[in-house]
N, CA, C and O atoms as a GROMACS GRO file, in nm:
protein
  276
    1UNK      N    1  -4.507   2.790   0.443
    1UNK     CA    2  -4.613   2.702   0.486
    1UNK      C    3  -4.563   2.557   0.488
    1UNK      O    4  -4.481   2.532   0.400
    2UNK      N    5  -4.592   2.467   0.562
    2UNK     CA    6  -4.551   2.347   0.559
    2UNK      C    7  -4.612   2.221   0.478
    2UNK      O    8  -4.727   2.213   0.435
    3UNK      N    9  -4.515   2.128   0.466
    3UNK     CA   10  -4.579   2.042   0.384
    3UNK      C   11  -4.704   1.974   0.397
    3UNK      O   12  -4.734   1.962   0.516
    4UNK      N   13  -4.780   1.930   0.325
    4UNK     CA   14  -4.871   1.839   0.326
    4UNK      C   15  -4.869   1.738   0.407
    4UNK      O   16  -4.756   1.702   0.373
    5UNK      N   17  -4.910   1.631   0.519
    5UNK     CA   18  -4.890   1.500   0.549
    5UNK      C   19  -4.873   1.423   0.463
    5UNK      O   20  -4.931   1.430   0.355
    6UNK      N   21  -4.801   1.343   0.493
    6UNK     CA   22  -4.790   1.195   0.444
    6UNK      C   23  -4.782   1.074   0.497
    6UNK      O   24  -4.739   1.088   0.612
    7UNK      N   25  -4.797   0.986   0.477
    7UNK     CA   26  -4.844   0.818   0.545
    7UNK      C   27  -4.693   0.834   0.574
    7UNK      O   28  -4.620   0.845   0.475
    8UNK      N   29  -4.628   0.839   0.715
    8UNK     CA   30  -4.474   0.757   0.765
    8UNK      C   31  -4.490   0.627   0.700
    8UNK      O   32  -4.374   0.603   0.732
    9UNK      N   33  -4.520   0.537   0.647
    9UNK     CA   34  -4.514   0.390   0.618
    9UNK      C   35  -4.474   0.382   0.458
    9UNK      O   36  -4.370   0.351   0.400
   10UNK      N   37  -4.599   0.424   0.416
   10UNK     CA   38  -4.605   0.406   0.256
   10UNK      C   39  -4.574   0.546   0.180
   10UNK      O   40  -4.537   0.524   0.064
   11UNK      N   41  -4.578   0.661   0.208
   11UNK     CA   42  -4.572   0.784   0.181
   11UNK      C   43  -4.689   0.896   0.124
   11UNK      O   44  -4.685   1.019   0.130
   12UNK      N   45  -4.815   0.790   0.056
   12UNK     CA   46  -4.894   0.837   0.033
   12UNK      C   47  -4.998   0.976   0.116
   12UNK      O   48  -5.044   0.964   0.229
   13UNK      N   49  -5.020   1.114   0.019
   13UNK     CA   50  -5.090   1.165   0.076
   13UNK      C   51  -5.267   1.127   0.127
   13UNK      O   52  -5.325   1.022   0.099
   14UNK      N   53  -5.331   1.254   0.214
   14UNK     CA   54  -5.368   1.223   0.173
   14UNK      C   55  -5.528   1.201   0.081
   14UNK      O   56  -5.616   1.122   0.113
   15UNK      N   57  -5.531   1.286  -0.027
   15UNK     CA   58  -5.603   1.298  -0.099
   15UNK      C   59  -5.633   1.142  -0.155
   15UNK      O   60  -5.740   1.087  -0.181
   16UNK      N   61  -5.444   1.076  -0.168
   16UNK     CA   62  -5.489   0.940  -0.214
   16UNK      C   63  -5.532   0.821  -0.123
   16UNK      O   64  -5.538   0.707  -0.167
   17UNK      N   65  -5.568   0.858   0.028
   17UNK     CA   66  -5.617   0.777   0.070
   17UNK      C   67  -5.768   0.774   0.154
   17UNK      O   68  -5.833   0.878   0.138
   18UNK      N   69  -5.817   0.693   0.222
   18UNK     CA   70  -5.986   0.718   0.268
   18UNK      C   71  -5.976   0.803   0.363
   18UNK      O   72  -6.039   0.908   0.376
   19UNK      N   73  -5.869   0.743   0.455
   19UNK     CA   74  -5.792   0.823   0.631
   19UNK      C   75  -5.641   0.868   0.634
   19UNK      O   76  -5.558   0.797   0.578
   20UNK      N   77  -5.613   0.954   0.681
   20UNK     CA   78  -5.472   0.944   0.704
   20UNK      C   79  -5.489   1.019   0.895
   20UNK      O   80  -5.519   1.129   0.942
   21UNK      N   81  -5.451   0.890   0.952
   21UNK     CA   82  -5.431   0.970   1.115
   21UNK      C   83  -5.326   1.006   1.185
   21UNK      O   84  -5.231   0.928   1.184
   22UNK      N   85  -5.321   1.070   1.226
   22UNK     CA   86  -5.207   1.139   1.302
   22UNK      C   87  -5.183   1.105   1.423
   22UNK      O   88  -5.275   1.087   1.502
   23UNK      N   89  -5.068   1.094   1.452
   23UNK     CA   90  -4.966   1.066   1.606
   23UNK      C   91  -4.910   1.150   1.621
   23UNK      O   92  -4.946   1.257   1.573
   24UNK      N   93  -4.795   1.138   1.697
   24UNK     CA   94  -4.692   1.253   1.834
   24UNK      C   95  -4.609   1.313   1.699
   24UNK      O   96  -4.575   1.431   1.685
   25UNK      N   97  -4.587   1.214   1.612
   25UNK     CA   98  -4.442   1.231   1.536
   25UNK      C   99  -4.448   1.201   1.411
   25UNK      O  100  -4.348   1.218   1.342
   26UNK      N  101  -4.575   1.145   1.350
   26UNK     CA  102  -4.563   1.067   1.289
   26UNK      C  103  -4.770   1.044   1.217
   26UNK      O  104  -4.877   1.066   1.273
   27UNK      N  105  -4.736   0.993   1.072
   27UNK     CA  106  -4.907   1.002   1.020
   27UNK      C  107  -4.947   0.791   0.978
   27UNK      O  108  -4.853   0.712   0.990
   28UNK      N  109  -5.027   0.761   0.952
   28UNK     CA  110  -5.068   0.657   0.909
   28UNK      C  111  -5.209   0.638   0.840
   28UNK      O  112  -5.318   0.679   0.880
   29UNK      N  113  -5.178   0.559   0.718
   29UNK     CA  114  -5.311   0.571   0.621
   29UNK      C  115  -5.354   0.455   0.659
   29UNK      O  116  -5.289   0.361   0.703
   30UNK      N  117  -5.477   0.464   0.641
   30UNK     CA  118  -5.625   0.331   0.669
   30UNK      C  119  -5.571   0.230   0.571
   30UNK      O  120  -5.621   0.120   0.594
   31UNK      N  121  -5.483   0.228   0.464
   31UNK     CA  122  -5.415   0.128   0.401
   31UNK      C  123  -5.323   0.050   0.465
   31UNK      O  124  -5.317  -0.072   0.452
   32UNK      N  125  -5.234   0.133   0.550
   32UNK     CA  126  -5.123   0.021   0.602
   32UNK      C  127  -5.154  -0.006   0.757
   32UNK      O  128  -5.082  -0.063   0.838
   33UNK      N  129  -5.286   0.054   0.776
   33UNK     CA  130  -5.376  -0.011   0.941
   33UNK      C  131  -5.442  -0.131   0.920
   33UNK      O  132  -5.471  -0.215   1.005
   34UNK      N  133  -5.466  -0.133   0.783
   34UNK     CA  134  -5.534  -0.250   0.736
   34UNK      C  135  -5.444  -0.354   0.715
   34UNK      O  136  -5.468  -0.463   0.766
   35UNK      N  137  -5.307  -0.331   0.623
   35UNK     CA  138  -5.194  -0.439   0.611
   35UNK      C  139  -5.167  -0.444   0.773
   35UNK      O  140  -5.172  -0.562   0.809
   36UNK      N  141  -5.138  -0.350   0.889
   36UNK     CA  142  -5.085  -0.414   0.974
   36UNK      C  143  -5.165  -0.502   1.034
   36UNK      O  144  -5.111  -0.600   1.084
   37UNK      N  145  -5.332  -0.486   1.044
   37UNK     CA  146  -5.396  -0.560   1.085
   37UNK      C  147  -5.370  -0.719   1.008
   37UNK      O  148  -5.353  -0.817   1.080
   38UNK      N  149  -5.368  -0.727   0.916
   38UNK     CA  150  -5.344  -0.855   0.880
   38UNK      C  151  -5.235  -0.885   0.847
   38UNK      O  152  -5.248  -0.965   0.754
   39UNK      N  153  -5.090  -0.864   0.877
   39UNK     CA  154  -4.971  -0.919   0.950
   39UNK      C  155  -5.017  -0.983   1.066
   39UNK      O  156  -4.999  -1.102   1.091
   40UNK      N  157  -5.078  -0.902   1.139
   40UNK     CA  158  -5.145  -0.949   1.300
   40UNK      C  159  -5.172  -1.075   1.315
   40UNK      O  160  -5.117  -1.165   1.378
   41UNK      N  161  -5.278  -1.069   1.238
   41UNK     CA  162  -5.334  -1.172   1.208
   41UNK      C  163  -5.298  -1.316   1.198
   41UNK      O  164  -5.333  -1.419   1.256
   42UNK      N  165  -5.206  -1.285   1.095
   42UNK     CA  166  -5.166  -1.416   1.039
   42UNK      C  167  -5.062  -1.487   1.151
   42UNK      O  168  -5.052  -1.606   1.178
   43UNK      N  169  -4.995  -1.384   1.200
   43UNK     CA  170  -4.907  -1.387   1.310
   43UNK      C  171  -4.937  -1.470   1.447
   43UNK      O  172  -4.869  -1.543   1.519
   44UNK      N  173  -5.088  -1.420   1.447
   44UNK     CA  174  -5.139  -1.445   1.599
   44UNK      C  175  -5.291  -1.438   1.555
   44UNK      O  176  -5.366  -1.342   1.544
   45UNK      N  177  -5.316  -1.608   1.529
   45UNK     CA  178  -5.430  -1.600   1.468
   45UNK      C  179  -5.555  -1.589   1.552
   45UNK      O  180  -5.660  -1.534   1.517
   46UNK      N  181  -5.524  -1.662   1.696
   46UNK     CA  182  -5.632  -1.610   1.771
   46UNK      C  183  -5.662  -1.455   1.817
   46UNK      O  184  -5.771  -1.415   1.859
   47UNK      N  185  -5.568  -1.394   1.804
   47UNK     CA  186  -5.620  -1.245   1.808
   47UNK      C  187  -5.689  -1.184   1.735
   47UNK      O  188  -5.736  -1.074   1.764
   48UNK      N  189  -5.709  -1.251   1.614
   48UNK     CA  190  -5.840  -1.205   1.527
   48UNK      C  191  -5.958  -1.184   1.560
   48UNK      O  192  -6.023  -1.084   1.530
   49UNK      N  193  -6.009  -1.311   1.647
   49UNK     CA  194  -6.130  -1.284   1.655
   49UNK      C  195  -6.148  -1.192   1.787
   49UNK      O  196  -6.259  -1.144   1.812
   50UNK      N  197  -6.013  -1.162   1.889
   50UNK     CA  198  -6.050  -1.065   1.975
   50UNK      C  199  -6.030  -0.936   1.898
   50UNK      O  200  -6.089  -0.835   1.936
   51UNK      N  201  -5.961  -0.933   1.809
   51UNK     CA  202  -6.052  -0.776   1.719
   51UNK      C  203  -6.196  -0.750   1.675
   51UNK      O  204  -6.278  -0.659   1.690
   52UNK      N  205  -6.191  -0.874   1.612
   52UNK     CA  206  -6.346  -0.860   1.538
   52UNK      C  207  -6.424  -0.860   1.647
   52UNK      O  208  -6.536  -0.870   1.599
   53UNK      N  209  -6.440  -0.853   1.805
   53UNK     CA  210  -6.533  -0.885   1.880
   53UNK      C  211  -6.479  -0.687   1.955
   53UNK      O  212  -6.560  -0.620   2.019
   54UNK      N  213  -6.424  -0.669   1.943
   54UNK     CA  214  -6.361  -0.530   1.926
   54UNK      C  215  -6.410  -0.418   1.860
   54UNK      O  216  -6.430  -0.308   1.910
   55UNK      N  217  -6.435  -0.459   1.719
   55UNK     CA  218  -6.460  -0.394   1.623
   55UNK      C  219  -6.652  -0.369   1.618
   55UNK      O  220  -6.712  -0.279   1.558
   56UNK      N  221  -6.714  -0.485   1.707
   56UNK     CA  222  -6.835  -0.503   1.697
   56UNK      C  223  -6.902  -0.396   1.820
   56UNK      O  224  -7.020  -0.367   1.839
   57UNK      N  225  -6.746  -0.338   1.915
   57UNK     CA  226  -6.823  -0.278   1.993
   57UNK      C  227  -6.859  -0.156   1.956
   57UNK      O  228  -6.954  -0.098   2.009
   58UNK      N  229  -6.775  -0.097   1.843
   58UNK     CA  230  -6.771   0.058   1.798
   58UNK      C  231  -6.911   0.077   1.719
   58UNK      O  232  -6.992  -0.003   1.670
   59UNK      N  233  -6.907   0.192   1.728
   59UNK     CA  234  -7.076   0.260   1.663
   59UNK      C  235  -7.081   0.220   1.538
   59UNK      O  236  -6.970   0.214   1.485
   60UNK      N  237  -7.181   0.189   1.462
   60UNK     CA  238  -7.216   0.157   1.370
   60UNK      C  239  -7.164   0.226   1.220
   60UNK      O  240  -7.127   0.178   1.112
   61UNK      N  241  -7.181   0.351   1.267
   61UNK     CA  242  -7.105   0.489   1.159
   61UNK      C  243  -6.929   0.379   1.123
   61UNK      O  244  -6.863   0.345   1.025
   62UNK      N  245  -6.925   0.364   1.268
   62UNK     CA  246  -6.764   0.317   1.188
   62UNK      C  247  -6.735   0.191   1.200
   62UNK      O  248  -6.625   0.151   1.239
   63UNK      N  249  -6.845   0.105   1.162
   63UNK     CA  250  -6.787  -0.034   1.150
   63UNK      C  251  -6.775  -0.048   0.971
   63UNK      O  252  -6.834   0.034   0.901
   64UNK      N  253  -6.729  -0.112   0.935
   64UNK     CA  254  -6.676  -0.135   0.733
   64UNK      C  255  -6.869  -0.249   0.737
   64UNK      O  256  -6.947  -0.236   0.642
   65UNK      N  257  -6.904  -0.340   0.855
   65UNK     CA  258  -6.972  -0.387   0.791
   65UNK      C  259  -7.125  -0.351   0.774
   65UNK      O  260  -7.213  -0.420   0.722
   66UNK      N  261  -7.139  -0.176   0.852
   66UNK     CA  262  -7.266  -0.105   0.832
   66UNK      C  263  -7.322  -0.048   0.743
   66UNK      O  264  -7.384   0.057   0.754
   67UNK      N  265  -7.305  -0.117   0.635
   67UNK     CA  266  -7.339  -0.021   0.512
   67UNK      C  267  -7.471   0.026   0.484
   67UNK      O  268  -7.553  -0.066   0.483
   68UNK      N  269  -7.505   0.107   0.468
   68UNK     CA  270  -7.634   0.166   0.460
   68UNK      C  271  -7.734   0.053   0.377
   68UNK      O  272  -7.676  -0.015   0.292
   69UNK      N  273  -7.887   0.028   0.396
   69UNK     CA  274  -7.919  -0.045   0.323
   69UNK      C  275  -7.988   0.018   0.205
   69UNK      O  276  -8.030  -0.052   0.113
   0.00000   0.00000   0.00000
């Protein structure tokens, strides 16, 4: 049987993380989507707010700032 996934970046499975998503070749945890997002960032600061205007288009289920009230 084959191994478990693991984050290509950080190595973490993943039980220890919220997401782990999958590509062609390759996995990534919601931890280092989040560090890459803010490399991005800092990098190219006006592209921030064309994420966050990005992020406002997706459904509510998956925005971080819908929290149930």
């Amino acid at each position: 049987m084959g191994q478990e996934p693991v984050c290509s970046f950080c190595g973490k499975s993943k039980p220890q993380v919220l997401q782990l998503i999958a590509g062609p070749d390759a996995f990534i945890c919601n931890e280092c989507v989040q560090l890459c997002v803010q490399i991005v960032a800092v990098e190219n600061p006006d592209w921030l707010e064309q994420h966050r205007q990005f992020l406002a288009t997706l459904p509510s289920k998956s925005r971080p700032d819908s929290a149930p009230a």
